[in-house]
PDB file of N, CA, C and O in Angstrom:
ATOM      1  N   UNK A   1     104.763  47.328 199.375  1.00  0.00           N
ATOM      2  CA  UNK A   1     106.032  46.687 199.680  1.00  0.00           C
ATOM      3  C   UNK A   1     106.902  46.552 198.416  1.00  0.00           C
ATOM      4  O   UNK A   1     108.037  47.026 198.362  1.00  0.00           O
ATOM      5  N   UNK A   2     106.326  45.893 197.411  1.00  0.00           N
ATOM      6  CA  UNK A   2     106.987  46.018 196.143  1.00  0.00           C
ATOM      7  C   UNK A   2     107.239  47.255 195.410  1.00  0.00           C
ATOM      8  O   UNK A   2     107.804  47.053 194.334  1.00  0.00           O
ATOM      9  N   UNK A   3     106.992  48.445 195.672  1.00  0.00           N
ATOM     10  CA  UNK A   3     107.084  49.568 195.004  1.00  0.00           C
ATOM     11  C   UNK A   3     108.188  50.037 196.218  1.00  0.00           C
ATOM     12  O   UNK A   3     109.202  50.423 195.637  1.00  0.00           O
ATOM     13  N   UNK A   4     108.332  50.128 197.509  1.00  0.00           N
ATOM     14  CA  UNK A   4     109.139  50.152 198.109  1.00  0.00           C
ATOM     15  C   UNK A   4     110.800  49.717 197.536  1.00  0.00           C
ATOM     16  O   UNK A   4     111.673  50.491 197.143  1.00  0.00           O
ATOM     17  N   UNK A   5     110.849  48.338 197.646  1.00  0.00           N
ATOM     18  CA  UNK A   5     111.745  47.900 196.680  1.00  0.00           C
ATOM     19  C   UNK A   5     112.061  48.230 195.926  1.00  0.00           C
ATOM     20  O   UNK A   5     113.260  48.498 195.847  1.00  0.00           O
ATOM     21  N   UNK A   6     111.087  48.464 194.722  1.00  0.00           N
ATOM     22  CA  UNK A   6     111.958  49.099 193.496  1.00  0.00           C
ATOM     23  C   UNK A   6     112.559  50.249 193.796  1.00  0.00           C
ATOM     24  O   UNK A   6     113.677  50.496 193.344  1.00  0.00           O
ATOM     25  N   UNK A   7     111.861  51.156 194.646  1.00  0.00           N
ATOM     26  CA  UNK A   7     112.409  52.623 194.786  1.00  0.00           C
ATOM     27  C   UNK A   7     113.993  52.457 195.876  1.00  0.00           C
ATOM     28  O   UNK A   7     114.800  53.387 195.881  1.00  0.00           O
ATOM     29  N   UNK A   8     114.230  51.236 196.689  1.00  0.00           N
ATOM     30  CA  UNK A   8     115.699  51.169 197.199  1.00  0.00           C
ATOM     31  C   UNK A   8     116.573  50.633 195.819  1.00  0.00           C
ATOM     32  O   UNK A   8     117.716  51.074 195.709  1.00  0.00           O
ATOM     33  N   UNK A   9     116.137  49.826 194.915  1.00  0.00           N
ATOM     34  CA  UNK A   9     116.461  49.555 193.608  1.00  0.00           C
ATOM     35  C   UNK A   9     117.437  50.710 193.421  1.00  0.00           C
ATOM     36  O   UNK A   9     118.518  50.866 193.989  1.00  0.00           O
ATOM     37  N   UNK A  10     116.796  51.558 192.438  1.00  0.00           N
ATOM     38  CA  UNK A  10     117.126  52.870 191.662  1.00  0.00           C
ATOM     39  C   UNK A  10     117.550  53.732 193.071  1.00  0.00           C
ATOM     40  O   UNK A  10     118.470  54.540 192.939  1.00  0.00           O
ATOM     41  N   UNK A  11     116.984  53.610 194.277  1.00  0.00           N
ATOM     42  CA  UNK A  11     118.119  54.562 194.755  1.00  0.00           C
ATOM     43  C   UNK A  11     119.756  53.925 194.792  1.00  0.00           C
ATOM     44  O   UNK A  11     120.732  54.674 194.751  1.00  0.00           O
ATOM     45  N   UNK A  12     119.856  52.535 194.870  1.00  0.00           N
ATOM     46  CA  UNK A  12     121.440  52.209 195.432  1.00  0.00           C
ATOM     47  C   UNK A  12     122.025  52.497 193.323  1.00  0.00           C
ATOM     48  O   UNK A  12     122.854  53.352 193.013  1.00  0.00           O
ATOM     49  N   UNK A  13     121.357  51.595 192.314  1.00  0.00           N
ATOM     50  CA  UNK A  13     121.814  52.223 191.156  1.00  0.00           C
ATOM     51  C   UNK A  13     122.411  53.805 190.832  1.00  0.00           C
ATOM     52  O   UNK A  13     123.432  54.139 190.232  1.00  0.00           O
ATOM     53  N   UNK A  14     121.531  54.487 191.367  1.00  0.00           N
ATOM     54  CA  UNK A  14     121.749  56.010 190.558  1.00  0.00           C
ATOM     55  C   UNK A  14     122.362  56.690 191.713  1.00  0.00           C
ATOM     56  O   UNK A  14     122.565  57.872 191.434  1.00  0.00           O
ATOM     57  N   UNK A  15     122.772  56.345 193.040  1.00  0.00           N
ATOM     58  CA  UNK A  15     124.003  56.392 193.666  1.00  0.00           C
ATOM     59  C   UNK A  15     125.269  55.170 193.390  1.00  0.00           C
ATOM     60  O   UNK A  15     126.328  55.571 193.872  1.00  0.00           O
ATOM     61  N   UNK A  16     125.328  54.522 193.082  1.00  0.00           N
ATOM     62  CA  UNK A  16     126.698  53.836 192.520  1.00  0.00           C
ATOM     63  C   UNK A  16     126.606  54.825 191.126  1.00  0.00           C
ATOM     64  O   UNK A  16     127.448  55.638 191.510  1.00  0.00           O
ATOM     65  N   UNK A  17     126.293  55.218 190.114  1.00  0.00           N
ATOM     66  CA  UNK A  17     126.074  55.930 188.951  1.00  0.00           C
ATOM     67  C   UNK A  17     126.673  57.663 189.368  1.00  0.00           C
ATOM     68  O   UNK A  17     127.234  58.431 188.586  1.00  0.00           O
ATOM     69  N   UNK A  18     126.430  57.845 190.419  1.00  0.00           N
ATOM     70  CA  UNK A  18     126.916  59.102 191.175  1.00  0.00           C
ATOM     71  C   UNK A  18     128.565  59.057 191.156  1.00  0.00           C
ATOM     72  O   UNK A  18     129.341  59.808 190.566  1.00  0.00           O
ATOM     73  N   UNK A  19     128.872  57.775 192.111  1.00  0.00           N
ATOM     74  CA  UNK A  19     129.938  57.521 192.912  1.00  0.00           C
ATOM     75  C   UNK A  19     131.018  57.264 191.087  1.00  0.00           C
ATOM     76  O   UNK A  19     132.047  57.836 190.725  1.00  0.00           O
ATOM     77  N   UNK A  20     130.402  56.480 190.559  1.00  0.00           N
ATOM     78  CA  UNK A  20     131.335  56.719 189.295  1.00  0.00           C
ATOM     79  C   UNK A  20     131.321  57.390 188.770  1.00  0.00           C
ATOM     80  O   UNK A  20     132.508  57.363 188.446  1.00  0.00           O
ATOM     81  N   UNK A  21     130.812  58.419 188.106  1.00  0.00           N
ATOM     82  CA  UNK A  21     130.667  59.963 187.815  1.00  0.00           C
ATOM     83  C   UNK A  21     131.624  60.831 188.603  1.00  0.00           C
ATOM     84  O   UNK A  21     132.583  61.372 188.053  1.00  0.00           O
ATOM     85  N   UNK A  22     131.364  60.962 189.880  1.00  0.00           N
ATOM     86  CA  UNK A  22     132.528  61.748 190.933  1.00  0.00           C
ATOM     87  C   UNK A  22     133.820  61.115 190.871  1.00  0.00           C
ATOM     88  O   UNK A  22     134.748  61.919 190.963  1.00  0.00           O
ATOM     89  N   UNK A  23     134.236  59.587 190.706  1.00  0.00           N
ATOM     90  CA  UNK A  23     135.172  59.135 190.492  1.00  0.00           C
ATOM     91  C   UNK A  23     136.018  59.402 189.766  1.00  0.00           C
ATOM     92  O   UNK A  23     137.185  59.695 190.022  1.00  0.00           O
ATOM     93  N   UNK A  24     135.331  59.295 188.484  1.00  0.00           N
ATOM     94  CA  UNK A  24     136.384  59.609 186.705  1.00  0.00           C
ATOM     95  C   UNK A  24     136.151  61.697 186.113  1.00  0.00           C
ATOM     96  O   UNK A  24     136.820  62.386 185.343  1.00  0.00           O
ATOM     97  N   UNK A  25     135.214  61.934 186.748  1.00  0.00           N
ATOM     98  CA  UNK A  25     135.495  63.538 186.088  1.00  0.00           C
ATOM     99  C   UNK A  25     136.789  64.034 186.730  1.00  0.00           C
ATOM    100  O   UNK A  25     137.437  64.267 185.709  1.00  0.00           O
ATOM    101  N   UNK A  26     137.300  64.235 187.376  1.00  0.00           N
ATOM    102  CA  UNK A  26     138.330  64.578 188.098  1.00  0.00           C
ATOM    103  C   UNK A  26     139.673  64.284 187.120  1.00  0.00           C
ATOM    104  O   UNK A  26     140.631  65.017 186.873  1.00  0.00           O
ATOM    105  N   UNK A  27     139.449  63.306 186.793  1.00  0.00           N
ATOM    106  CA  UNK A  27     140.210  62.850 185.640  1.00  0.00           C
ATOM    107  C   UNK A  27     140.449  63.325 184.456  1.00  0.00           C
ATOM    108  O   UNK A  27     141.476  63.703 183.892  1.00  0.00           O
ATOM    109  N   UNK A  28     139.191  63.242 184.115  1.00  0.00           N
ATOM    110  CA  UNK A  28     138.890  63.530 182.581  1.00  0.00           C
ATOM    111  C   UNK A  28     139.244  64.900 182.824  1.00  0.00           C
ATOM    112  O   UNK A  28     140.283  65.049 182.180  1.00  0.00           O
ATOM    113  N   UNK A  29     138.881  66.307 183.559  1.00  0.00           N
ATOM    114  CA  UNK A  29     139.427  67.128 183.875  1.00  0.00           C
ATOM    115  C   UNK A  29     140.516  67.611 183.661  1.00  0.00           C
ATOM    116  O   UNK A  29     140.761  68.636 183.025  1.00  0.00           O
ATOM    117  N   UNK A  30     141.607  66.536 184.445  1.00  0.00           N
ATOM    118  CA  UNK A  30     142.938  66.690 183.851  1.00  0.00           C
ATOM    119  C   UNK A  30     143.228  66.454 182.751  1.00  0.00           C
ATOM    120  O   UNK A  30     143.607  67.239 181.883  1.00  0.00           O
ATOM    121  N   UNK A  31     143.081  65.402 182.700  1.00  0.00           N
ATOM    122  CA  UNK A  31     143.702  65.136 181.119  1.00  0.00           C
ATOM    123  C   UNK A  31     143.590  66.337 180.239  1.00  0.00           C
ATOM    124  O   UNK A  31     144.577  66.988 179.895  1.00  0.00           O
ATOM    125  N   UNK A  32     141.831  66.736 179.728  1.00  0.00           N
ATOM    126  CA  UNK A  32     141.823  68.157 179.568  1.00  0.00           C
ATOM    127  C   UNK A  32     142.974  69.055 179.408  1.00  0.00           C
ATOM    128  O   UNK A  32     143.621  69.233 178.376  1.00  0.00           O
ATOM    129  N   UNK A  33     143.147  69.591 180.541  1.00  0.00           N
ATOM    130  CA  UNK A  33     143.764  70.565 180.398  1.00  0.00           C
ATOM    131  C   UNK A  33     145.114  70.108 180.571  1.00  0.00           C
ATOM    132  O   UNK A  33     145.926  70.799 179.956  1.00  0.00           O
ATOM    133  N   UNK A  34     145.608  69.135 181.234  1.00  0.00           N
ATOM    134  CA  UNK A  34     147.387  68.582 180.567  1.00  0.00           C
ATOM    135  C   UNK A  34     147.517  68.532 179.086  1.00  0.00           C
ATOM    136  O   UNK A  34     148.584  68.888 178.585  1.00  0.00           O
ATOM    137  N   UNK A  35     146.439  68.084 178.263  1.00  0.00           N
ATOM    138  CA  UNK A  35     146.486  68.160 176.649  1.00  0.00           C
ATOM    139  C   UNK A  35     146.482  69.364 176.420  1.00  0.00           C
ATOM    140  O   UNK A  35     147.323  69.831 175.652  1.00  0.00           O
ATOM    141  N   UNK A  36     145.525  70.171 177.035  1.00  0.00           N
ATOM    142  CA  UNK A  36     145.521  71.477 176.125  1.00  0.00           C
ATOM    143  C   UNK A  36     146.677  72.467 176.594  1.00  0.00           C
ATOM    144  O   UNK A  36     146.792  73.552 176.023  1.00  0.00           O
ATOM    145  N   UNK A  37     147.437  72.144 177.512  1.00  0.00           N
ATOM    146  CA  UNK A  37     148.627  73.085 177.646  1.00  0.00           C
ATOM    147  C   UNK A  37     149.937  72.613 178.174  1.00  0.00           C
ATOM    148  O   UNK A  37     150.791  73.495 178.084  1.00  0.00           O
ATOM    149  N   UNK A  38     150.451  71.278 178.803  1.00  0.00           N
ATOM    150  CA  UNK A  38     151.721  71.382 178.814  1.00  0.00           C
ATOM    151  C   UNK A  38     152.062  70.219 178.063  1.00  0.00           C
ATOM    152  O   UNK A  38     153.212  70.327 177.637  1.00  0.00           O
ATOM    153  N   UNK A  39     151.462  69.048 177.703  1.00  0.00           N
ATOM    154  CA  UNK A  39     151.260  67.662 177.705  1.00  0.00           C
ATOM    155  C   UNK A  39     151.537  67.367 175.967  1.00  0.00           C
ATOM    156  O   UNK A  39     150.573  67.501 175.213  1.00  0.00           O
ATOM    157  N   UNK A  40     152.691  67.024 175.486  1.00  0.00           N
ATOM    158  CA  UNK A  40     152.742  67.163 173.873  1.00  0.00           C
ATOM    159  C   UNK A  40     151.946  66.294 173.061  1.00  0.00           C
ATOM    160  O   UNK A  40     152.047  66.454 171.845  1.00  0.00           O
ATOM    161  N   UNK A  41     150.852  65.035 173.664  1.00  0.00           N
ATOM    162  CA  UNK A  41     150.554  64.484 173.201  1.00  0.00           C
ATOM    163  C   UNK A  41     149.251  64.205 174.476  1.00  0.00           C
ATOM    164  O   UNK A  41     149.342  64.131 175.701  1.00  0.00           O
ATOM    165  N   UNK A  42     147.981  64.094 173.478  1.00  0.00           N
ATOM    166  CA  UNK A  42     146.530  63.453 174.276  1.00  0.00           C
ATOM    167  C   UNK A  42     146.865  62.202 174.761  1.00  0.00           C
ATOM    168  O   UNK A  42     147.686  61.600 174.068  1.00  0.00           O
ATOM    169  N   UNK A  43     146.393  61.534 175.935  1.00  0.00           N
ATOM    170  CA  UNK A  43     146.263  60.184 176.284  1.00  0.00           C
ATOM    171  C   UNK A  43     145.292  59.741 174.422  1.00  0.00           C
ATOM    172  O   UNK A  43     144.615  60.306 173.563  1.00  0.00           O
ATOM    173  N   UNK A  44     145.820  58.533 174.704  1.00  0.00           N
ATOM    174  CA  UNK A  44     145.204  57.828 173.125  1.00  0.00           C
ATOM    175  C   UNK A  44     143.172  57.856 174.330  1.00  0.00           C
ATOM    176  O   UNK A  44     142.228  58.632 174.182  1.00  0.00           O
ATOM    177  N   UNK A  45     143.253  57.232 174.860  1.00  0.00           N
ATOM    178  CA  UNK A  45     141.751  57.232 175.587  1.00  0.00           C
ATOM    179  C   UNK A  45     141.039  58.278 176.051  1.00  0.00           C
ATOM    180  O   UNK A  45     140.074  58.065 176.785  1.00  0.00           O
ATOM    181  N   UNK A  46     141.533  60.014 175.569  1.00  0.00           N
ATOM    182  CA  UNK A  46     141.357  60.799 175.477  1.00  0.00           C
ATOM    183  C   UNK A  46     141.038  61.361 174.409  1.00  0.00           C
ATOM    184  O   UNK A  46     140.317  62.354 174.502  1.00  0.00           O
ATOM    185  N   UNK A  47     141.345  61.038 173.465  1.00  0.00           N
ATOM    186  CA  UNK A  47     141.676  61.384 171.876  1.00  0.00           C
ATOM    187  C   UNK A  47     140.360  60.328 171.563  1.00  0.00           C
ATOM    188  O   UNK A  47     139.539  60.581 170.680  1.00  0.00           O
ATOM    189  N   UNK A  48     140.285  59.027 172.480  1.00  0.00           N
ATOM    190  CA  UNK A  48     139.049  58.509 171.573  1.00  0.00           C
ATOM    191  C   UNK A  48     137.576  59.164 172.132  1.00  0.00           C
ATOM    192  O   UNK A  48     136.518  58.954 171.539  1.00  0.00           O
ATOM    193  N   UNK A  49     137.667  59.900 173.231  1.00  0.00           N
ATOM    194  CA  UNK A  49     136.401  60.261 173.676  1.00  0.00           C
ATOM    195  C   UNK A  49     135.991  61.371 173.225  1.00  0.00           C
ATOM    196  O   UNK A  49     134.818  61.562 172.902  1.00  0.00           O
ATOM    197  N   UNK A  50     137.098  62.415 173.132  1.00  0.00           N
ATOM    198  CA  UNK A  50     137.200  64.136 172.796  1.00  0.00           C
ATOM    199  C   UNK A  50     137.071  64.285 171.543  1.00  0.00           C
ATOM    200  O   UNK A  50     137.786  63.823 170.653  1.00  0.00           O
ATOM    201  N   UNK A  51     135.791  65.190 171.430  1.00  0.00           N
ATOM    202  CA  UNK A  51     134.811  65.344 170.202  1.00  0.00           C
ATOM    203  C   UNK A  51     135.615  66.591 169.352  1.00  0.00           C
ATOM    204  O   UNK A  51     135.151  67.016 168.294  1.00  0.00           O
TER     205      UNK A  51
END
């Protein structure tokens, strides 16, 4: 029963962990490529992540 549990645990975690992942790449995506070609300037919160 308790090992049960933990395993609905880590499943609802590493699906909310999914759901924000699918959320913000889409994003980050753009930004991407609006910086790298029409966009004269990076979002500043772009510039702090982009290596």
């Amino acid at each position: 029963m308790i090992l049960k549990l933990k395993a609905d645990k880590l499943g609802i975690v590493s699906s909310g962990l999914c759901l924000v992942y699918c959320l913000a790449m889409p994003f980050l995506f753009l930004a991407k490529t609006c910086s790298a070609t029409t966009c004269s300037h990076a979002p500043m919160w772009w510039q702090l992540i982009d290596s």
